[in-house]
C-alpha positions in Angstrom: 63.1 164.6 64.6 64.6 163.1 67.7 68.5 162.4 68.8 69.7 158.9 70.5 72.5 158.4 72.1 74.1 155.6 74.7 77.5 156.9 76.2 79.2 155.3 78.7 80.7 157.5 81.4 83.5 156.3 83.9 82.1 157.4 86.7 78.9 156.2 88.7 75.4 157.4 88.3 75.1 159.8 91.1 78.6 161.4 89.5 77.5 162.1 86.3 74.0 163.3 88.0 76.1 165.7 89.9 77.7 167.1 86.5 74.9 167.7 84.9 72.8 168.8 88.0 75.2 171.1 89.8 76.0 174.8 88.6 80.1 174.1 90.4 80.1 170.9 88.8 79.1 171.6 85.2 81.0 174.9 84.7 83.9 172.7 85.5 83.0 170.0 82.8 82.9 173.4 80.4 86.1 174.5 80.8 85.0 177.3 82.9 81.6 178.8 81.1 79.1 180.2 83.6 76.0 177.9 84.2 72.9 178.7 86.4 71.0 175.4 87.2 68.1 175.3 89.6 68.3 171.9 91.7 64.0 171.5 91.7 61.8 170.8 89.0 60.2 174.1 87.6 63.8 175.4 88.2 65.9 177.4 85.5 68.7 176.0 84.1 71.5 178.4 82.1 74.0 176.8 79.9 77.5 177.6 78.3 77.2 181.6 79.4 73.1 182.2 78.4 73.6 180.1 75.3 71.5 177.4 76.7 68.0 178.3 78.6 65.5 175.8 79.9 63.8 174.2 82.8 64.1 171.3 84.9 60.8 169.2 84.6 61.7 166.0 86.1 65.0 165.2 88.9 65.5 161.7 90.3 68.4 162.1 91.8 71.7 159.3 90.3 68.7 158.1 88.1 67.1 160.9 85.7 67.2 164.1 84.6 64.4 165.6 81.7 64.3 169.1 81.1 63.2 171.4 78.8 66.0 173.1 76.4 66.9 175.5 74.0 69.8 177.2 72.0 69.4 181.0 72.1 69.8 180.2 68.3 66.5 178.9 68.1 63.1 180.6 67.5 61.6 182.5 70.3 59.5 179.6 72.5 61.3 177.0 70.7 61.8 174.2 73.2 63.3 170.7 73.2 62.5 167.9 75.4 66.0 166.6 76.8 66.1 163.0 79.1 68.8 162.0 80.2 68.4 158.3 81.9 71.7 157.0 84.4 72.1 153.2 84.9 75.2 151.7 87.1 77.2 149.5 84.8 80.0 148.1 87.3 81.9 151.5 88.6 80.5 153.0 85.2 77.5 154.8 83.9 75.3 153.7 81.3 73.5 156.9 79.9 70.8 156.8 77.3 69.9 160.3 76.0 66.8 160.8 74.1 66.0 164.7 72.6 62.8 165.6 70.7 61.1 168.6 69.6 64.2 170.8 67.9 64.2 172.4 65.0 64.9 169.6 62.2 67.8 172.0 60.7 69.6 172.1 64.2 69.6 168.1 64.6 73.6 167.4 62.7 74.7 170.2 64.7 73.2 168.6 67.9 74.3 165.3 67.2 78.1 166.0 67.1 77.7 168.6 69.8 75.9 166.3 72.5 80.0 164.1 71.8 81.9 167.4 71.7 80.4 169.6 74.7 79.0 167.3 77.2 80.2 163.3 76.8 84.0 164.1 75.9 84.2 166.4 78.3 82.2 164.4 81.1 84.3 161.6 80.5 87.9 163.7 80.4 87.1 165.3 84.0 85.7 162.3 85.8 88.9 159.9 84.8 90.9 163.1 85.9 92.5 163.5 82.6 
């Protein structure tokens, strides 16, 4: 089972790679939930308050981000593969996410959630509304 999505985000690349790269920065896209990420590959990442656990694998800084990523929901040792890929598109960002390797019963639930907790959100706080 794998998820696909292409949002655009009004902000440039090395914006959005800041929200999703930077502890301040994403905590702020949340509304305020605590979140521990690492800034080197191999580093821990911790999402929404410990509802989110994983690792960074991969960090090109305004360009890619893949980690490994799980819901506390899940299984014990249940990871997912998450990439996100940022491309300029004028003063935008085009951003193609790819996930793979969740638990086929979590995948409508991850679908609407990527929309409701990360791109609605990224967009509101980057255009300042």
């Amino acid at each position: 089972m794998a998820i696909h999505q292409e949002i655009d985000i009004g902000a440039s690349p090395d914006v959005v790679y800041a929200v999703l790269t930077r502890s301040d920065e994403f905590a702020r896209m949340t509304g305020g939930r605590a979140a521990d990420i690492a800034r080197d590959e191999g580093g821990a990442i911790s999402l929404f308050g410990g509802d989110i656990e994983g690792r960074n694998i991969e960090l090109v800084p305004g360009r890619r981000i893949v980690q490994a990523w799980r819901s506390r929901a899940w299984p014990e040792g249940v990871y997912s593969i998450i990439r996100f890929e940022l491309a300029p598109a004028g003063k935008n960002t085009r951003l193609v996410f790819d996930q793979a390797g969740h638990p086929e019963e979590a995948s409508a639930m991850l679908e609407g959630g990527w929309h409701q907790m990360y791109w609605q959100p990224m967009n509101a706080m980057v255009s300042g509304s």
